[in-house]
C-alpha positions in Angstrom: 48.9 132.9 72.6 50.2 133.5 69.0 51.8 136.5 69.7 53.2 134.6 72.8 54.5 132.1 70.5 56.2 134.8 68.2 57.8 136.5 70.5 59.6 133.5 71.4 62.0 133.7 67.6 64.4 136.4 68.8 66.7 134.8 66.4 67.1 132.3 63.3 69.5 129.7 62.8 70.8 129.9 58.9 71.5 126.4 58.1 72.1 126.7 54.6 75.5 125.8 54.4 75.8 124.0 57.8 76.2 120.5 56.0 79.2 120.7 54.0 81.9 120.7 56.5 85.4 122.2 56.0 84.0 122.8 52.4 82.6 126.1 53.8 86.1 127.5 54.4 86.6 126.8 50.6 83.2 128.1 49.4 84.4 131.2 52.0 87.7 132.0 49.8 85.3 131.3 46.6 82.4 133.9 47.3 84.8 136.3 48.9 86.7 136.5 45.1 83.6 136.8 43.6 81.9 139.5 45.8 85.4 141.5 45.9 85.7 141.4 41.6 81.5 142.2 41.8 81.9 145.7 43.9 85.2 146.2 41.8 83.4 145.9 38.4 79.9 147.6 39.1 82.2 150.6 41.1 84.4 150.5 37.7 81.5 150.5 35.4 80.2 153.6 37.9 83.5 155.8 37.6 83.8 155.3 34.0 80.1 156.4 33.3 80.4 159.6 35.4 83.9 160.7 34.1 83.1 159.8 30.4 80.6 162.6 29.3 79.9 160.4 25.9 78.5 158.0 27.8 75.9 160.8 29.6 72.8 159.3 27.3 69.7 157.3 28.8 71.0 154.0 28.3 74.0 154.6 30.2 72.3 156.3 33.1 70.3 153.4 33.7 72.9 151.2 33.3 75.2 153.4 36.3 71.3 153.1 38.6 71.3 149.1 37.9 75.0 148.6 39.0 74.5 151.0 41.9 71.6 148.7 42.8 73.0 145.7 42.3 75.9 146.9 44.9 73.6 147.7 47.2 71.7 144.2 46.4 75.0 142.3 47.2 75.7 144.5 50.3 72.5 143.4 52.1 73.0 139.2 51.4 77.0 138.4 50.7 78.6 139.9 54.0 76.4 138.5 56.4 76.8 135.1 54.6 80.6 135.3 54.5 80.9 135.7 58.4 78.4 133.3 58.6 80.4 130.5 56.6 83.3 131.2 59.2 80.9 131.1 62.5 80.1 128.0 64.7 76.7 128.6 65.1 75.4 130.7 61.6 72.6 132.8 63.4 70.7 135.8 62.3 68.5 138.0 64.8 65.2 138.6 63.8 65.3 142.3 62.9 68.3 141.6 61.0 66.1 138.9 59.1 63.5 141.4 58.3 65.7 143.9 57.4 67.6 141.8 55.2 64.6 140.6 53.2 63.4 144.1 53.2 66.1 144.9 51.5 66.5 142.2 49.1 63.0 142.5 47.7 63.1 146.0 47.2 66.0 145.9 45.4 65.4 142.8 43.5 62.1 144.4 42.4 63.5 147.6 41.4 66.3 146.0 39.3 63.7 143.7 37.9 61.5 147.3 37.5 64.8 149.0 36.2 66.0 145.9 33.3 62.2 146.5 31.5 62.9 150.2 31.7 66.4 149.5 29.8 64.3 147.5 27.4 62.0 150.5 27.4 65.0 152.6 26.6 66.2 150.0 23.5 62.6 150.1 21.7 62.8 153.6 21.7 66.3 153.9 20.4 65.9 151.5 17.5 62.1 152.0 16.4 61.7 155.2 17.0 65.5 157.3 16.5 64.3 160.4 15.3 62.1 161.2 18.1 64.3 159.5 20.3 65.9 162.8 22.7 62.2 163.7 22.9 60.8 160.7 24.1 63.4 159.4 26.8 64.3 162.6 28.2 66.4 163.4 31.6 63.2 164.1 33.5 61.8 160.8 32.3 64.6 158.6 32.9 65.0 160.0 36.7 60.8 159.5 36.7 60.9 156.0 35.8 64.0 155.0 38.0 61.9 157.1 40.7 59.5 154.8 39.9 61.1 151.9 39.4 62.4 152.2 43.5 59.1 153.3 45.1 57.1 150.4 43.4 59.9 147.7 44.3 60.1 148.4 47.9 56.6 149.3 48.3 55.9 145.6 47.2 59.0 145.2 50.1 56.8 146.1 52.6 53.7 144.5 51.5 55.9 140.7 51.4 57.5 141.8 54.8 54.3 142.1 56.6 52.7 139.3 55.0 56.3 137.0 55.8 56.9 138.9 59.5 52.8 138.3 60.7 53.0 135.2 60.5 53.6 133.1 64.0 56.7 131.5 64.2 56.0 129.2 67.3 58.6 125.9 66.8 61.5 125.6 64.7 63.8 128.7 64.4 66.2 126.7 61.3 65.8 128.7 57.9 67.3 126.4 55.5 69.0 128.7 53.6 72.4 130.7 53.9 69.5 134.1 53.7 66.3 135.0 54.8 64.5 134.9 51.4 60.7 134.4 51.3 59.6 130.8 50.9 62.4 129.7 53.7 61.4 132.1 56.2 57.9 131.3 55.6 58.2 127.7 55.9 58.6 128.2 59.5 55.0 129.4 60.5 52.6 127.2 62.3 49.5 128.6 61.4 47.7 128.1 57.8 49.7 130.5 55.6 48.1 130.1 51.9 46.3 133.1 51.8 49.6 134.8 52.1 51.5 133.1 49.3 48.8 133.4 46.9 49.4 137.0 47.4 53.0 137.0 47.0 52.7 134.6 44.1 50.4 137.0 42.7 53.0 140.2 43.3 55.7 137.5 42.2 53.9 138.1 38.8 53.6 141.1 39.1 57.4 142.0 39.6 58.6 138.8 37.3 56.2 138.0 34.3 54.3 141.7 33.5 57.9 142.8 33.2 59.4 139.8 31.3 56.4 139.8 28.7 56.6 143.8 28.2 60.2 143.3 26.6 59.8 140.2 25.1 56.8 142.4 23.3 59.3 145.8 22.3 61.8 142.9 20.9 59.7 141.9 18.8 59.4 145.3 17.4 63.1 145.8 17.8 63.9 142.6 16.4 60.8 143.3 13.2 62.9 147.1 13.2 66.2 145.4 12.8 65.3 143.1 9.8 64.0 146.4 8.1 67.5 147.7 7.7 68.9 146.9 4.7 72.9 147.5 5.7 74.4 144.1 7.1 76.5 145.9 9.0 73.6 148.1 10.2 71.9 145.3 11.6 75.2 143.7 13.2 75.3 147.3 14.9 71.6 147.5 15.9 71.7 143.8 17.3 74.8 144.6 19.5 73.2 147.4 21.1 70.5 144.8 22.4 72.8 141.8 22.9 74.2 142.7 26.5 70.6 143.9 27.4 69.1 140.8 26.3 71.9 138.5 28.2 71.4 140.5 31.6 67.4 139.8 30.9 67.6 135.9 30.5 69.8 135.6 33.5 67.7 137.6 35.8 64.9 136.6 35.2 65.4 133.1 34.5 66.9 132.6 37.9 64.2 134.6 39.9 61.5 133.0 37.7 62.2 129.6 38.8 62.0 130.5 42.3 59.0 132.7 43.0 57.0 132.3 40.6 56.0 128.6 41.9 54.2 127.5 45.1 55.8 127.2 48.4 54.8 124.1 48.7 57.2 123.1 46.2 60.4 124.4 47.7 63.2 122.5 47.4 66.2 123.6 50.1 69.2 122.1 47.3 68.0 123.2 44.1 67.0 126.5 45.5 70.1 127.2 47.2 72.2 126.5 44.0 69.7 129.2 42.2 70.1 131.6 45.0 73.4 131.6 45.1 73.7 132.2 41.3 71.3 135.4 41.6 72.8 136.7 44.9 76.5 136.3 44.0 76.9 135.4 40.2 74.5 137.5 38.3 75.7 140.6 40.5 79.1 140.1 38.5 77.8 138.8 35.2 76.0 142.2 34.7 78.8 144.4 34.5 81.2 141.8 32.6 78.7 141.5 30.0 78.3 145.1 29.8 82.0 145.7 29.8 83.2 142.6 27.4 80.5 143.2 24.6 80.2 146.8 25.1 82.4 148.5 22.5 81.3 151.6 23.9 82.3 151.3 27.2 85.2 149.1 26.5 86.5 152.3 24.8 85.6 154.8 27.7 87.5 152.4 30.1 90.4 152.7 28.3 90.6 156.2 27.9 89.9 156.7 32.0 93.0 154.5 32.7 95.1 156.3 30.0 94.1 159.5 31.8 94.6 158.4 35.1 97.0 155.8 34.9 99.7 158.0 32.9 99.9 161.7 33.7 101.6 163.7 31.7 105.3 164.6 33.9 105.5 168.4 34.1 
């Protein structure tokens, strides 16, 4: 009779948005600007990485995996919400749905995965410099981003059988403008607390582990920093850190205050205002803060437009 029940849901209704009235032409315009400038910057930030061979080092190659990811992250939740904003009836089938949050998790693991391994990367390069080349090599960097993707969307399909098994047998209203866990979930009819206790547990395990394991190699960095005894040493140390550090209170700040609380204490407003801040404004903030207080970078984006922008006439 379950399965009767389930097979019912051929699609979802996403009523996220459904309430504000001609305000969702407006928030249309809005998120369309932002998604645009998003997949303008991370793409810029991509170019200027592979065409700068100065910026061929560890830290840069993991910062040219997190904006592809983060493209890719925006891809699988923006467009379907723009057309959405625009439709009469904002619907979503139900493979679509478990594709989407397929997608979403794995890639908000593996950037979650991939920010520790850039704090990884800054511990090294500050505490230990000398041993440095040896330690983060181009075999280990493309191991731990290997890495990084298998474990997030292996934890994908762990939350999408867990969400997908569950019976949906009455309401087919996610309120939500996306199919993100704890909305989707929402909608079973049978008891479901096994199930979030397990993907409260791998919300830890994506969220906190991570989170604690570079507030640990600051301390070292920042205990490292203190050490030097040039001012303008430590100014130079602390700015290597200070667009890593921004990116990492963001993230997981938003994220955090999501899933890493019970279901039961969902709250459809609050949450969408979070998830629209990690699904369309942290996408952009990553590269801006990587490009505004970046000297390095700043400096290899100028030199690709002066080469590009002005060739030299025959």
């Amino acid at each position: 009779m379950k399965r009767e029940n389930q097979s019912m849901i051929t699609e979802f209704i996403l009523i996220g948005f459904s309430n504000l009235g001609d305000l969702q032409i407006l928030l249309f315009f809005i998120f369309l600007i932002v998604y645009l400038t998003t997949l303008m910057a991370n793409v810029t930030i991509m170019t200027v990485i592979h065409l700068d061979r100065t910026l061929h080092t560890p830290m840069y190659f993991f910062l040219f995996v997190l904006s592809c990811s983060e493209t890719c992250y925006t891809l699988v939740i923006v467009p379907k919400m723009l057309a959405n904003l625009l439709s009469t009836i904002p619907s979503i089938s139900f493979s679509e749905c478990a594709a989407q949050l397929y997608f979403f998790v794995g890639l908000a693991c593996t950037n979650c995965f991939l920010i520790a391994v850039m704090g990884y990367d800054r511990y090294v390069a500050i505490c230990s410099p000398l041993n440095y080349t040896l330690i983060v090599s181009k075999a280990t960097c493309v191991q731990l981003v290997l890495a990084s993707g298998i474990c997030g969307f292996l934890i994908s399909v762990v939350v999408n059988i867990l969400v997908f098994t569950v019976p949906f047998c009455s309401s087919n209203q996610i309120n939500h403008f996306f199919c993100d866990i704890s909305a989707v979930i929402k909608l079973g009819c049978t008891d479901t607390n096994l199930k979030e206790m397990v993907i409260f547990f791998l919300s830890i395990l994506v969220l906190l582990v991570p989170f604690v394991l570079i507030f640990i190699s600051y301390i070292f960095i920042v205990s490292t920093i203190l050490k030097i005894s040039s001012v303008e040493g430590q100014r130079k140390a602390f700015a290597t850190c200070a667009s890593h550090l921004t990116v990492v209170i963001v993230h997981y700040g938003c994220a955090s205050s999501i899933y890493l609380r019970p279901t039961s204490l969902y709250s459809s407003n609050k949450d969408l205002f979070v998830a629209v801040t990690y699904t369309v404004i942290t996408p952009l903030l990553n590269p801006l803060v990587y490009t505004l207080r970046n000297k390095e970078v700043k400096t290899a984006l100028n030199k690709v437009l002066s080469r590009y922008s002005f060739p030299k006439t025959m």
